[in-house]
C-alpha positions as CSV (number, residue, x, y, z in Angstrom):
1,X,-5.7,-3.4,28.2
2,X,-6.7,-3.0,24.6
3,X,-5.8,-1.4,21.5
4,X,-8.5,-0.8,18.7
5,X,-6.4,-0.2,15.4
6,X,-8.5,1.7,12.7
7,X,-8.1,3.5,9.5
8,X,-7.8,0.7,6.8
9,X,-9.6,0.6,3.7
10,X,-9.7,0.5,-0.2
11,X,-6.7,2.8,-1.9
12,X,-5.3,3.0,-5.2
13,X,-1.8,3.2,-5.7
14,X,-0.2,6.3,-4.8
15,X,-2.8,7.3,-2.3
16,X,-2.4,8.1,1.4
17,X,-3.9,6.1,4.1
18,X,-3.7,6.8,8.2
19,X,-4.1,4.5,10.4
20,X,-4.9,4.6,14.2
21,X,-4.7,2.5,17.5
22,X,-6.2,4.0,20.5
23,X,-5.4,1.9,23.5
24,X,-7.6,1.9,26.3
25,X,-4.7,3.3,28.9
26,X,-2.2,5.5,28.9
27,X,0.2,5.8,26.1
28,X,3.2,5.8,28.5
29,X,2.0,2.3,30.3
30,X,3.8,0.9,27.3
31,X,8.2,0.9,26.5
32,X,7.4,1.1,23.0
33,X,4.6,0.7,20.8
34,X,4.3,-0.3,16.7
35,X,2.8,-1.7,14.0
36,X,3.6,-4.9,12.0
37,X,2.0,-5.7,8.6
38,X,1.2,-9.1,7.6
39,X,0.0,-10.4,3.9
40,X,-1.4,-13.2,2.8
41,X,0.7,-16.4,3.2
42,X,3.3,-14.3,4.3
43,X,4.7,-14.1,8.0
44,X,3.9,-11.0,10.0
45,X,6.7,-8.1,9.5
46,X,7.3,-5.2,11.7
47,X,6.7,-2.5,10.1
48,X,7.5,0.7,12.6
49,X,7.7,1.4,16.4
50,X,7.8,4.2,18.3
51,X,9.1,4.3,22.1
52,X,8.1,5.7,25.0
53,X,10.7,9.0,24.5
54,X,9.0,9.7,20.6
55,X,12.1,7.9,19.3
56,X,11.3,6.4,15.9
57,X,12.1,3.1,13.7
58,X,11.6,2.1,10.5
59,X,12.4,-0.6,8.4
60,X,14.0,-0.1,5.6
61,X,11.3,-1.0,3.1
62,X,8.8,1.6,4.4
63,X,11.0,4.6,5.2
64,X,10.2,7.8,3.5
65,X,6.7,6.6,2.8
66,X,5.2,6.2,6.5
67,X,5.6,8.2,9.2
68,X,4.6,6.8,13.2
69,X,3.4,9.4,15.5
70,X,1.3,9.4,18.6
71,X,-1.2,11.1,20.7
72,X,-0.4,11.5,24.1
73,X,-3.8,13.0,25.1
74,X,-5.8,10.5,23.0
75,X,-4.1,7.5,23.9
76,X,-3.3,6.7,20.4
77,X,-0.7,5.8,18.2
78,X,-0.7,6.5,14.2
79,X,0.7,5.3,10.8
80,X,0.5,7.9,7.8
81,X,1.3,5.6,4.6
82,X,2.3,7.8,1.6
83,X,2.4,6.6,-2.2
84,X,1.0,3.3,-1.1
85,X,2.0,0.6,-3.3
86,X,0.3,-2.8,-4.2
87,X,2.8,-4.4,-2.4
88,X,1.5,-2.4,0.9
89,X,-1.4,-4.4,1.1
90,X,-1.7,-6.4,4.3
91,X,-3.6,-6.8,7.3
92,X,-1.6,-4.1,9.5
93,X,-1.4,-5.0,13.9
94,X,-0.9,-2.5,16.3
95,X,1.0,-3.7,19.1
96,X,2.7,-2.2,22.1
97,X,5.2,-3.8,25.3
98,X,4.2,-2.6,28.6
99,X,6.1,-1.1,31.3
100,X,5.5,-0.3,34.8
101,X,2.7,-2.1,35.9
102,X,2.3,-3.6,32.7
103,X,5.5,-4.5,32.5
104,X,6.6,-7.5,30.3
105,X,3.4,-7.9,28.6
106,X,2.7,-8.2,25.0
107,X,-0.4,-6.2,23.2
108,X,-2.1,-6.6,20.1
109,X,-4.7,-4.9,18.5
110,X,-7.4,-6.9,16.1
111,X,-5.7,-5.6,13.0
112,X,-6.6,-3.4,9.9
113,X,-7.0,-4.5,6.2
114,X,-5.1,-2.0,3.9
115,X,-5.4,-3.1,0.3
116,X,-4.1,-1.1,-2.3
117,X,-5.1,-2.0,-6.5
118,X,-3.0,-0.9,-9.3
């Protein structure tokens, strides 16, 4: 199983970015699925999650701002940032817990640089 997370880039502040990871099964092989954000010398930090009913979390630094959604047909999860902010920038990880036949097991995806300048 893999997940391919896309989408990063170059923003300015106030800008919009979406970000996507496609895994390589079935959506609904996985109990929940989310991204976590990690900047430089800073630990990794969930970000959002999304389970397998649509049932979304945020914390409480990002809500209002992004917005997880998925794909069922495409096998792919997204994050819509809004009004990025210089403090958004990070390396962000998709990552998702399997079920079923997958169950217990960790995913990660290889992780997208969002950097946002002032």
């Amino acid at each position: 199983v893999q997940l391919q997370a896309s989408g990063g880039g170059l923003v300015q502040a106030g800008g919009s970015l979406r970000l996507s990871c496609e895994a390589s099964t079935r959506i609904f092989s996985f109990n929940i699925m989310g991204w976590y954000r990690q900047a430089p010398g800073d630990e990794r930090e969930l970000v959002a999650t999304i389970t397998n009913d649509g049932s979304a979390y945020y914390v409480d630094s990002v809500k209002g701002r992004f917005t997880i959604s998925r794909d069922i047909a495409k096998n792919t999860v997204y994050l819509q940032i809004d009004n990025l902010k210089p403090d958004d920038t990070a390396v962000y990880y998709c990552t998702a817990h399997g079920r079923l036949a997958l169950r217990g097991r960790d995913y990660w995806g290889q992780g997208t640089q969002v950097t946002v300048s002032s």
